[in-house]
C-alpha positions in Angstrom: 233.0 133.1 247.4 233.4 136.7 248.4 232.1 137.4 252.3 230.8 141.1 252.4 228.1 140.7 255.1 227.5 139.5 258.5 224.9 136.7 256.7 227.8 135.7 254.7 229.7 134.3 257.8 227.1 132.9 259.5 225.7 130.9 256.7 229.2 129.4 256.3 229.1 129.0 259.9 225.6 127.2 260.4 226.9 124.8 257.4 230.2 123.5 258.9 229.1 123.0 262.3 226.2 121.0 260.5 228.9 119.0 258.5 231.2 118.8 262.0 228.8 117.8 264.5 225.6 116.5 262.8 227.6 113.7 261.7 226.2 109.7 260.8 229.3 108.1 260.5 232.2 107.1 262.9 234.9 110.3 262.7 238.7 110.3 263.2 240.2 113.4 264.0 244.2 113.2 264.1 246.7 115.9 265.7 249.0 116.2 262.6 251.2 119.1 263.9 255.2 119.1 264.1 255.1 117.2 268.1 252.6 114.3 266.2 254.1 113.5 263.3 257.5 113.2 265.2 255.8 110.3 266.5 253.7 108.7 264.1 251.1 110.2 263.2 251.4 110.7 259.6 251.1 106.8 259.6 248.2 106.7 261.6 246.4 109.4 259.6 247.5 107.8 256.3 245.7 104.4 257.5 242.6 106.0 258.7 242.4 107.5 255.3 243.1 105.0 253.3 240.0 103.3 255.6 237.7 106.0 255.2 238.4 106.2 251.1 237.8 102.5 251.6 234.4 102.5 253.6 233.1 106.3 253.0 230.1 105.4 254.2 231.2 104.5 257.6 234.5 106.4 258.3 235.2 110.2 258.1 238.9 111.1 258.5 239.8 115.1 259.5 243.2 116.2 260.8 243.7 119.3 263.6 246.9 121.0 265.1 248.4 120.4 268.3 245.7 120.2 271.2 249.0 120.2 273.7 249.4 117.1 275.1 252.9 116.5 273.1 253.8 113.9 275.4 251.0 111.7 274.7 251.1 112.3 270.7 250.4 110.9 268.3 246.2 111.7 269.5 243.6 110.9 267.8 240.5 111.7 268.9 236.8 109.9 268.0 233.2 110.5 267.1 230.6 108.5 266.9 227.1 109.5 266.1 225.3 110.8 269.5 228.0 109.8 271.3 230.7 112.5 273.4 234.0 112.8 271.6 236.8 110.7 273.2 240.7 111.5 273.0 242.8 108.5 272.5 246.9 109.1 273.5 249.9 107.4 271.8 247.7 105.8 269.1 250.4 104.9 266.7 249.4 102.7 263.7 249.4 99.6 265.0 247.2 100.8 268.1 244.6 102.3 265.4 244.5 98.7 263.5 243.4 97.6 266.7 241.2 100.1 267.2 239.1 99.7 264.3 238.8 96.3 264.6 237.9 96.9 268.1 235.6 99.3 267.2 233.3 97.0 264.8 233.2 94.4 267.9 231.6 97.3 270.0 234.5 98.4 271.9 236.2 101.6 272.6 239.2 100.6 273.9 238.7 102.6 276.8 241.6 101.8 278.7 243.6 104.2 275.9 241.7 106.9 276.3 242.9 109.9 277.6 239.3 111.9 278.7 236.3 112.3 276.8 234.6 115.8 275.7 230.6 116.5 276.0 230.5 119.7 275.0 231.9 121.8 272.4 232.4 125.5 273.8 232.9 128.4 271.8 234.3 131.9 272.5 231.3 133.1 272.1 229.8 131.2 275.2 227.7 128.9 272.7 227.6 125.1 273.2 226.8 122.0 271.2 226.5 119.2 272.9 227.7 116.2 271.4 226.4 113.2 273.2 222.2 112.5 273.1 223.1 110.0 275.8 225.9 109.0 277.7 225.9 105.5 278.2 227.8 103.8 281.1 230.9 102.8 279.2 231.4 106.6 278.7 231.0 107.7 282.1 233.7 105.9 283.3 235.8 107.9 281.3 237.1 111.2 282.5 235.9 114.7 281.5 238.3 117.2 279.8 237.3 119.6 282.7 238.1 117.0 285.1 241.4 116.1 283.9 244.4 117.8 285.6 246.1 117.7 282.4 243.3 120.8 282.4 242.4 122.4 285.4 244.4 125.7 285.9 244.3 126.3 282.3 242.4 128.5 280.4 242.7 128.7 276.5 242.5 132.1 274.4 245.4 132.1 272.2 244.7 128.1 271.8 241.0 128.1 271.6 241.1 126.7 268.3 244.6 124.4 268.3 243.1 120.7 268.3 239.4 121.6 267.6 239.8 122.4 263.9 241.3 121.6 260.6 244.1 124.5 259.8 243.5 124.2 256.2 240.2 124.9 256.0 239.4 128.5 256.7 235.1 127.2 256.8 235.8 125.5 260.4 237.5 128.4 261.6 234.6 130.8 260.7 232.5 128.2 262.2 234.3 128.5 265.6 233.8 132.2 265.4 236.6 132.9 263.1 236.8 136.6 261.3 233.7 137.7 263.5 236.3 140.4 265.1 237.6 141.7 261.8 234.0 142.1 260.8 232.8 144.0 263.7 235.6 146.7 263.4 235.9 147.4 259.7 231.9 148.1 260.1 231.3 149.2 263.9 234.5 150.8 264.8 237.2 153.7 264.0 240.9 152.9 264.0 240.9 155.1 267.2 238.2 152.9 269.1 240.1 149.3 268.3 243.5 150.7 269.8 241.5 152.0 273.1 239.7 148.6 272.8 243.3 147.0 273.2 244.4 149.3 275.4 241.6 148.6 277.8 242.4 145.2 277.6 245.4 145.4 279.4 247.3 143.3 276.8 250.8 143.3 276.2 253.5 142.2 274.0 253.9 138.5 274.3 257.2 138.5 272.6 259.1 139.0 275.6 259.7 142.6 276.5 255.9 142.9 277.5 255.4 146.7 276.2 251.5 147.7 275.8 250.0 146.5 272.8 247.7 149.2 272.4 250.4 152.1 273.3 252.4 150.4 270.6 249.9 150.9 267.9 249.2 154.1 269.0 252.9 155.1 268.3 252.5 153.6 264.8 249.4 155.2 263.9 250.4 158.8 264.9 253.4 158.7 262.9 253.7 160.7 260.1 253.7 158.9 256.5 250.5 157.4 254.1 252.2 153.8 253.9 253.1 151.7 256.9 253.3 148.5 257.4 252.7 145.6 260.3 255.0 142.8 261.0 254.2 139.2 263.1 257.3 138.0 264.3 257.4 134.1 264.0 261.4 134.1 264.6 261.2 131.5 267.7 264.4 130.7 268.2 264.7 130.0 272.0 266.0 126.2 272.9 262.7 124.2 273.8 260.1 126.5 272.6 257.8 125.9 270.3 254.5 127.7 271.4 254.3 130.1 268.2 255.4 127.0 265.6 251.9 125.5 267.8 249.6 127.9 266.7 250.4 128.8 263.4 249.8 125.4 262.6 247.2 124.5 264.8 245.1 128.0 263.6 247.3 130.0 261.0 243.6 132.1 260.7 243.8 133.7 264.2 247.0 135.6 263.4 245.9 136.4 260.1 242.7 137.8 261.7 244.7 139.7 264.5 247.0 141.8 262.0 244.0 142.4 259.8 242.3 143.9 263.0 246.1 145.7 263.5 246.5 146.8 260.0 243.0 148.4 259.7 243.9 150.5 263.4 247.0 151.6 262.5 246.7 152.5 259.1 248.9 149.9 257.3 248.1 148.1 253.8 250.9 145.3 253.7 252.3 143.1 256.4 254.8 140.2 256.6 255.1 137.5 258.7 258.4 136.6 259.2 259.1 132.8 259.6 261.9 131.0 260.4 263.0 128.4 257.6 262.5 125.7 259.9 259.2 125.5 260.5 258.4 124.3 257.0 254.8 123.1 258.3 253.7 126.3 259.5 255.1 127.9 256.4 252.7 125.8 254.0 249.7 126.4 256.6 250.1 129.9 256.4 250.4 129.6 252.9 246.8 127.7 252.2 245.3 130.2 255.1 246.4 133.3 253.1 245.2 132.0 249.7 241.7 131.2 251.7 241.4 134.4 253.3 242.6 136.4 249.6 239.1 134.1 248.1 237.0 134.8 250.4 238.0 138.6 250.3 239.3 139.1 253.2 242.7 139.9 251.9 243.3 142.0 248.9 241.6 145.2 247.9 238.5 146.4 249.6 238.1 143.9 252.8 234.4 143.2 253.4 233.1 145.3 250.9 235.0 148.7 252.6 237.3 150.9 251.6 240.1 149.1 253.6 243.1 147.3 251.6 245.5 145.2 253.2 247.6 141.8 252.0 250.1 139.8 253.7 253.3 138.4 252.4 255.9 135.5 254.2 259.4 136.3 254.8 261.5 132.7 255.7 264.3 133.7 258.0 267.6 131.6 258.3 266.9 130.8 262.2 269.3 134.0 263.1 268.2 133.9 267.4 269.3 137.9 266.8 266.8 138.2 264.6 264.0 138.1 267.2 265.1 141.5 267.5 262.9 144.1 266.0 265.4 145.8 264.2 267.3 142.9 262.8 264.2 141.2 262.0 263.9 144.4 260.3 267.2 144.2 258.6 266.8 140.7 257.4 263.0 141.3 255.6 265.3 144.3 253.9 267.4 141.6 252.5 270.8 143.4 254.7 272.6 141.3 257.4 270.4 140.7 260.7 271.4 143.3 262.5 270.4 145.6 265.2 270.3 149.3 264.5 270.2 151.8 267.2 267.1 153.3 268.6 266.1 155.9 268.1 264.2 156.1 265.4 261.9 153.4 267.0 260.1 150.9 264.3 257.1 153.0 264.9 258.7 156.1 263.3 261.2 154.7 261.0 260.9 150.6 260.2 260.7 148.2 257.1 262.1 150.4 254.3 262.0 153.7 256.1 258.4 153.6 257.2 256.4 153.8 260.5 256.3 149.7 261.2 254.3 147.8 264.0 255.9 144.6 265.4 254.1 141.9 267.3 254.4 138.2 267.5 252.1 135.3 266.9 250.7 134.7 270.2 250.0 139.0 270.5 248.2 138.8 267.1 246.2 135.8 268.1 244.9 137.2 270.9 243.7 140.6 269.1 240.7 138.7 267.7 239.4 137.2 270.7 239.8 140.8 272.4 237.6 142.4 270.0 235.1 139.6 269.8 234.7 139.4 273.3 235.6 142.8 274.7 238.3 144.1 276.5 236.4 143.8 280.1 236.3 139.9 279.5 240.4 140.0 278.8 241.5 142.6 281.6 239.7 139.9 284.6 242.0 137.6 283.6 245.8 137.4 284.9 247.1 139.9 287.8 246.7 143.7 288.1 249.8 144.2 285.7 249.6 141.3 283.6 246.5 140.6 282.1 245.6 137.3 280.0 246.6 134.1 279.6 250.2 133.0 278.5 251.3 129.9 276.7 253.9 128.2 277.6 256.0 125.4 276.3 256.9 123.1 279.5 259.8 120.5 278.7 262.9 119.4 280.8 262.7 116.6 283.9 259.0 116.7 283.9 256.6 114.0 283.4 253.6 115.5 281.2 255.8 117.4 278.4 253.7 119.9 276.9 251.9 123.1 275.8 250.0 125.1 278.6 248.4 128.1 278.5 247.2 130.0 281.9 246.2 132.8 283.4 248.5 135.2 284.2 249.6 134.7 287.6 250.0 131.6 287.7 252.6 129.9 290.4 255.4 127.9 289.1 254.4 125.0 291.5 250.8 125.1 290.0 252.4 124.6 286.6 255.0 122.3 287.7 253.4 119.6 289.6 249.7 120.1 288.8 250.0 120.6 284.4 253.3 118.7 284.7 252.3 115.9 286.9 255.8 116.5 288.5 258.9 115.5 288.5 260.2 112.5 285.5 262.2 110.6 287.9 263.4 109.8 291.5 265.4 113.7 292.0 263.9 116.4 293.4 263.2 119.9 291.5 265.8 122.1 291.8 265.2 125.1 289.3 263.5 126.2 286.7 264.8 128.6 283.7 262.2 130.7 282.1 263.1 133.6 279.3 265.0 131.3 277.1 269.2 131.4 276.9 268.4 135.0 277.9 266.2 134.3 280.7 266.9 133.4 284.1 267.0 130.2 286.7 264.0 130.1 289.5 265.7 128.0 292.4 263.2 125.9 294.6 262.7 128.7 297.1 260.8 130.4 294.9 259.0 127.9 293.7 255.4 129.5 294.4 256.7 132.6 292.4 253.9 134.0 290.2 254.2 133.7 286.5 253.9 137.5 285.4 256.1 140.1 284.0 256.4 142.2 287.6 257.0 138.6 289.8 259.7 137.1 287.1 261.2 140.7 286.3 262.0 141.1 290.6 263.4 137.2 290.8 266.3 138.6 287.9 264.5 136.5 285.5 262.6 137.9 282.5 259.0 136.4 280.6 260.7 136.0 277.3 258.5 134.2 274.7 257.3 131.6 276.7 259.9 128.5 277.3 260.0 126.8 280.9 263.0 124.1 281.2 262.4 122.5 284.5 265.6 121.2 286.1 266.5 118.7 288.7 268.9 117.9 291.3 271.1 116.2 289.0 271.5 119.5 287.2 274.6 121.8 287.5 273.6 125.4 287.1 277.3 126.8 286.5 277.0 124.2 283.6 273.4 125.5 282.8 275.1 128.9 282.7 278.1 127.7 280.2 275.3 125.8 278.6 273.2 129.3 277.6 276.2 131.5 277.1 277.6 129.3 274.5 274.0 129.5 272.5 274.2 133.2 272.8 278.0 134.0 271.8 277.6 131.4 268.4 273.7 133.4 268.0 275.4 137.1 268.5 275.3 139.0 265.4 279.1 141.2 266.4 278.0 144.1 265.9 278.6 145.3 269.3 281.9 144.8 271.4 280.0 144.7 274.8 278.1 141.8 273.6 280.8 140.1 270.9 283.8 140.2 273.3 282.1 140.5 276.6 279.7 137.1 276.3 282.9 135.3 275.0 284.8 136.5 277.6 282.3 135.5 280.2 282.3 132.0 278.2 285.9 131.6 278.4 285.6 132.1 282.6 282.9 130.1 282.8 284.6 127.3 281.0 287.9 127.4 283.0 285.4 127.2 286.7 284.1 124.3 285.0 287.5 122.5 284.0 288.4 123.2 287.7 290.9 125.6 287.0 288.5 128.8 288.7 289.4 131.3 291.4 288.3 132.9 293.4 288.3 136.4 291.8 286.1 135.0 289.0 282.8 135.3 290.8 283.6 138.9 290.9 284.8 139.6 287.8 281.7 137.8 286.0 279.1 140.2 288.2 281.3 143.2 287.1 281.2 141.8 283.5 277.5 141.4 283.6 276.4 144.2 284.5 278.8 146.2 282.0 277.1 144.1 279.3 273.9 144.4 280.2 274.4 148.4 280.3 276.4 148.9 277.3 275.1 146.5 274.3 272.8 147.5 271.5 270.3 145.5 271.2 268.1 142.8 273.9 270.1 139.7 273.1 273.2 141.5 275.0 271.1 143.3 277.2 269.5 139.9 278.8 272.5 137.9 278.1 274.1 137.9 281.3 271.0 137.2 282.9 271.8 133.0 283.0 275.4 134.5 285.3 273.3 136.5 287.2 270.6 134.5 288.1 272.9 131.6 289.2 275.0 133.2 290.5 272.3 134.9 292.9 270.7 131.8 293.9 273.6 128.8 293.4 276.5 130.8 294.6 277.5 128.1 296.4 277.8 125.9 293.0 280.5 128.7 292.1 281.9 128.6 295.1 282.4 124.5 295.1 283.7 124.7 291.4 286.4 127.0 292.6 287.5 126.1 296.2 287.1 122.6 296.5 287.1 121.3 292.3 283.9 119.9 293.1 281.0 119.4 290.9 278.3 118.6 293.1 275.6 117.4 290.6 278.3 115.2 289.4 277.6 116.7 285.5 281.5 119.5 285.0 283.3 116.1 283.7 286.9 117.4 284.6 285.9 117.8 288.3 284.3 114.1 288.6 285.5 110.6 288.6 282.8 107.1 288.7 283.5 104.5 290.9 281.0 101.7 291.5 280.3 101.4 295.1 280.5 97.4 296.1 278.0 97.2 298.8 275.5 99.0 296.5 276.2 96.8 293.4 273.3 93.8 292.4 275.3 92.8 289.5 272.1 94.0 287.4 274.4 94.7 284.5 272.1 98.2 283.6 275.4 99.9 283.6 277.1 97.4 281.5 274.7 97.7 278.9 274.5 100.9 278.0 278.6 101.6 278.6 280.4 103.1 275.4 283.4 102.1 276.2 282.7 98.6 278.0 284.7 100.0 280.8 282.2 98.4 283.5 282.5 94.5 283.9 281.6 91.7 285.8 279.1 89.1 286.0 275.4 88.9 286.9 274.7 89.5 290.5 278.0 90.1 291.8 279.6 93.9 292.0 280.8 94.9 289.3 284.2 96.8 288.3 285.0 100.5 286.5 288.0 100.5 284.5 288.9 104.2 284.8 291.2 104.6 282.1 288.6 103.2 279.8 286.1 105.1 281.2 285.1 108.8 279.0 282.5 110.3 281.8 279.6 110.1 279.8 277.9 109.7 283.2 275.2 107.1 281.4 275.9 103.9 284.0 275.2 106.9 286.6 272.0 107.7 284.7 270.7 104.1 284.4 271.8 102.7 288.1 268.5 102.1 290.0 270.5 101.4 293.3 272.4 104.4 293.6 275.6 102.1 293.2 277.6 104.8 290.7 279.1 107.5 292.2 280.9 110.3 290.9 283.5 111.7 293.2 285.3 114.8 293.2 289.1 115.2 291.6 291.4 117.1 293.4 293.1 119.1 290.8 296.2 120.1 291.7 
């Protein structure tokens, strides 16, 4: 069908939340994103199907994106008529056999539940509530709201991740999907959505944080009749995965975004450019653009008006450099991705010559919400500076793996030990490195630091996309450093010297502090270096590369300074600077450490101390890992 009116959406509305929520049946909904199927759940969605093709008169099967909860994937969650919804965790397919049979006894299996939901909220304030009654067997179980997993966050750009089926464009519409797009093509000018953005206080969520509604402005006042928008998808940091997230989870919000862009700016064709990896958002997108192009809301004459606009996918070759406008650029061109220097900013001169507007997925999926909701409702959320919410991807040596998203302003602690339920073992947080490889390292001191551009930007660390790696005490930031700075000489394009020899110089430095064979000149020389290439290279992958030296080297100095002067390696990780011993006093005789040794260089038998051959022994450092009794230690080497 083709929408043109306002009635068009809501009657498509009215008759999926009917088909969603007025349901007689039992319902299975199953997180089938990248993070669940990882872990099962294509095996647990294939069974439930198979059930419900079985039984269709009892079982419904649907399948949604990520909700965030990675670590407890695969989840499923369950309806049952009048009843609230309930989220089960690590439901593999054995766990759902059970379940089912369970379920025909009369029991929910409530000790795998993660929370239970009541009431489903929609941006625009409405509710439906789900449960008629709630008996006492559900009462027991905690609320989402309830659930720490929960408080602190607030979702905008995830509203929909979890709640809906990607592949059908109806369940988005009923969520309040294209609503936006609607309301500007027949309420708005061009002029009034960009001071609508720019109200909102949004900004770029791709890194840099420039003004989302200055940036359009730039783009719209350029001179030509064709332009063109861009989403950059390129996510190429280590550990984050917040953009792959949502164009699976809701491939429609970032569709609905550019359209919103497109129409302000004054473009007629976008791309979104994708990295060849992410092969499941690539066919989501793919569906979701096919929907929007039969329902009219891609193609010639959007909604009936005399506004044009299509979208086409460009897969990228997972390039990091091409995160980079201008190389992103360069690569859609079909040329090397490469940097070009600026000016001519995209906005005057971009894909093929013409004026071009660049945002990424989480900026485009927060235009809808913007418009939908108004700019007053965005702008109170976050810190004077930094409005919004921001997602982030939360992984490293924490116990709840996962994605948030939050208000702006957020404290690392908050995120840390209240969405991350802490630390994953028995060492103490010691850092944490937000930005990416181009980011920075938060020690513990500044662990109540506020997430925002203006707090991360004064710590030497920068926003970047949206990764947080949380680090412990076992965790050597000198090797953290080497660690990034090898990622970002192997991701540098070359075109530049300060950034093709001046990282690989750094690297080789670096390296030698790590082997033991530092001085003490070195600290020097890699400030000096730095700063030279942070001044001097093209593009922002050599501009923000040294930040990893910097930031260490400002807070763990004395890491440097132990390397160098004494060839110590005090997190026991720089393998030339450490030597295991098993401590005899210490030693059960558990035999952890002789299980998982590669080399069998530990023996002896159970319950009495055991013995390290050292020449066996490769300093993989995995009997240190394992020992529960503190019984492996790993001296220093005095290198002559």
């Amino acid at each position: 069908m083709l929408i043109k009116e306002v009635s068009d959406l809501r009657n498509i509305s009215q008759k999926t939340l009917n088909e969603m929520f007025q349901i007689s049946k039992i319902k299975f909904q199953v997180g089938s994103a990248t993070c669940g199927l990882a872990t099962g759940a294509g095996q647990t969605l294939s069974f439930l199907r198979e059930l419900s093709a079985n039984q269709p008169d009892k079982y419904i099967v649907d399948e949604v994106g990520c909700i965030g909860l990675c670590f407890k994937e695969p989840i499923v969650d369950l309806r049952m008529p009048g009843c609230s919804r309930i989220y089960y965790g690590d439901l593999n397919i054995y766990k759902a056999e059970k379940l089912v049979k369970s379920l025909e006894e009369g029991d929910i299996r409530k000790e795998w539940v993660l929370y239970r939901l009541d009431k489903e909220k929609f941006i625009n304030e409405d509710e439906i509530n789900l449960a008629s009654d709630i008996s006492d067997i559900y009462r027991e179980i905690t609320t989402m709201e309830d659930l720490n997993l929960f408080k602190g966050q607030m979702r905008i750009v995830m509203r929909n991740c979890g709640r809906i089926n990607p592949e059908q464009i109806d369940q988005y519409i009923a969520f309040g999907g294209y609503k936006g797009l609607f309301k500007v093509l027949k309420e708005m000018s061009p002029d009034e959505v960009i001071e609508e953005i720019k109200a909102s206080g949004l900004r770029g969520r791709g890194g840099a944080g420039f003004p989302t509604g200055l940036k359009w402005s730039f783009t719209r006042k350029a001179e030509g009749s064709k332009k063109y928008i861009i989403c950059n998808a390129d996510e190429g940091d280590p550990g984050a995965y917040m953009d792959r997230s949502v164009l699976e989870g809701d491939p429609h919000s970032v569709i609905e975004g550019m359209l919103i862009g497109a129409y302000a700016i004054g473009a007629d064709e976008g791309y979104i450019y994708v990295r060849a990896e992410y092969p499941l958002a690539i066919k989501r997108l793919k569906i979701a653009i096919k929907q929007a192009r039969e329902y009219g809301l891609l193609g010639q004459k959007v909604l009936g008006t005399d506004f044009s606009f299509d979208l086409k996918i460009s897969m990228g070759a997972g390039a990091f450099v091409c995160g980079e406008e201008t190389a992103l650029i360069a690569s859609i061109e079909g040329l090397p991705g490469e940097p070009r220097p600026r000016p001519p900013f995209p906005a005057q001169s971009g894909l093929f010559g013409k004026p071009t507007n660049i945002n990424n997925v989480e900026t485009w999926a927060n235009i809808p919400v913007i418009i939908a909701k108004g700019s007053k409702f965005f702008s109170s959320i976050g810190t004077e500076k930094s409005k919004g919410t921001k997602v982030f991807s939360l992984v490293g040596k924490v116990k709840n793996t996962m994605l948030i998203e939050v208000p702006m302003g957020t404290t690392i602690s908050e995120i840390v030990y209240n969405l991350g339920d802490g630390m994953s073992d028995k060492f103490e947080f010691k850092a944490i490195q937000t930005g990416g490889p181009s980011g920075g390292c938060i020690p513990k001191d500044l662990i109540d630091l506020r997430v925002d551009y203006e707090e991360l930007t004064s710590a030497g660390a920068i926003m970047g996309s949206g990764g947080l790696i949380v680090m412990d005490e076992k965790t050597c930031m000198v090797d953290v450093a080497r660690f990034f700075l090898e990622f970002l000489e192997s991701e540098s394009c070359g075109k530049c010297v300060p950034c093709r020899s001046g990282i690989k110089r750094m690297l080789q430095i670096i390296h030698r502090i790590t082997q033991g064979q530092g001085e003490e000149k070195d600290i020097e020389l890699l400030e000096e270096m730095a700063k030279g290439i942070k001044d001097a290279s093209l593009c922002g992958l050599g501009q923000t590369a040294p930040n990893p030296i910097l930031t260490t080297l400002k807070f763990f100095r004395t890491e440097y300074e132990s390397h160098i002067k004494h060839k110590r390696c005090p997190a026991a990780v720089c393998k030339a600077l450490i030597e295991y011993r098993v401590i005899p006093g210490k030693c059960t005789g558990c035999q952890r450490c002789v299980s998982v040794c590669p080399t069998h260089a530990i023996t002896g038998p159970r319950s009495q101390a055991h013995n390290l051959d050292k020449s066996k022994c490769i300093k993989c450092g995995a009997c240190y890992e394992v020992c529960k009794y503190d019984a492996i230690a790993g001296d220093a080497i005095i290198l002559e």
